[in-house]
C-alpha positions as CSV (number, residue, x, y, z in Angstrom):
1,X,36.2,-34.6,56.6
2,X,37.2,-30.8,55.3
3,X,40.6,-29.2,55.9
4,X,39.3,-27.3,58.4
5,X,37.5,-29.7,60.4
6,X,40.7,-32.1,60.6
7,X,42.7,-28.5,61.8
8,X,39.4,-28.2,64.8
9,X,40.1,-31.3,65.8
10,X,43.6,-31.2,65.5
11,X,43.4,-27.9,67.6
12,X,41.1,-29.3,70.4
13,X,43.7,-32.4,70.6
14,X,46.4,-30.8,71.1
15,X,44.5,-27.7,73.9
16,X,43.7,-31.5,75.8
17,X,47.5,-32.9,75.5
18,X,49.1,-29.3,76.3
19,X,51.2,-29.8,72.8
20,X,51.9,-26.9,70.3
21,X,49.2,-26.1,67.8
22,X,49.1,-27.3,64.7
23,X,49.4,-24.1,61.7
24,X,45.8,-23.7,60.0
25,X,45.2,-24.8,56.7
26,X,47.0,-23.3,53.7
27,X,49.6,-21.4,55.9
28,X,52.5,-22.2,53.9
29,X,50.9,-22.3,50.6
30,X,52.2,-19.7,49.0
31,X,55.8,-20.2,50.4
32,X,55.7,-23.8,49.1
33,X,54.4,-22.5,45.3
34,X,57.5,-19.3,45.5
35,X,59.8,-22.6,46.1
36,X,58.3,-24.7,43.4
37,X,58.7,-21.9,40.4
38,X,62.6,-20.8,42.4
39,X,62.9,-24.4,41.9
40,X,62.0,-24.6,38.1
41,X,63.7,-21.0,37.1
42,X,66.9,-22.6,38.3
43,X,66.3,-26.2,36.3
44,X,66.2,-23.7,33.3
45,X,69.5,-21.8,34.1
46,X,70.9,-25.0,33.9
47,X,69.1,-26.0,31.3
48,X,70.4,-23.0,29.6
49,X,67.6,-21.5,29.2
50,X,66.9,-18.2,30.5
51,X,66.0,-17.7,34.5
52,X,62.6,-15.6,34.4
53,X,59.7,-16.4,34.3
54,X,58.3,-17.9,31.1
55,X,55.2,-15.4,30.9
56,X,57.9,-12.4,30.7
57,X,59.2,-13.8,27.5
58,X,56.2,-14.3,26.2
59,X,55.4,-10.6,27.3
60,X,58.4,-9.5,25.8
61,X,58.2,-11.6,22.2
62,X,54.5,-10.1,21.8
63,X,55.4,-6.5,22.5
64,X,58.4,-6.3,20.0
65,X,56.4,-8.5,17.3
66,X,54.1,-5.5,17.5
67,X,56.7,-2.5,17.5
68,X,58.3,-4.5,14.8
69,X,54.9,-4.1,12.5
């Protein structure tokens, strides 16, 4: 059974039982990944390590490499 057959039936279960509805699949997704890389950025700080994101530094170590040559 798909994601989104499980929510239908979830759904029509709860329109016969008169309970809340249950929030469709992948709702919170993206609030969930935000707290997962808020999560690691602050493992680093305390890690001492700095608290961006790791593609920034990257960014930043290729752009000066190149306005160093």
């Amino acid at each position: 059974m798909t994601a989104i057959e499980q929510y239908l039936l979830d759904t029509y279960r709860a329109s016969q039982h008169g309970t809340p509805m249950p929030p469709p699949p992948g709702h919170d997704d993206v609030a969930v990944l935000r707290a997962a890389r808020t999560y690691e950025q602050f493992r680093a700080v305390l890690d001492g390590a700095p608290g961006h994101h790791p593609w920034r530094s990257a960014l930043h170590r290729l752009l000066t490499r190149r306005d160093a040559a």
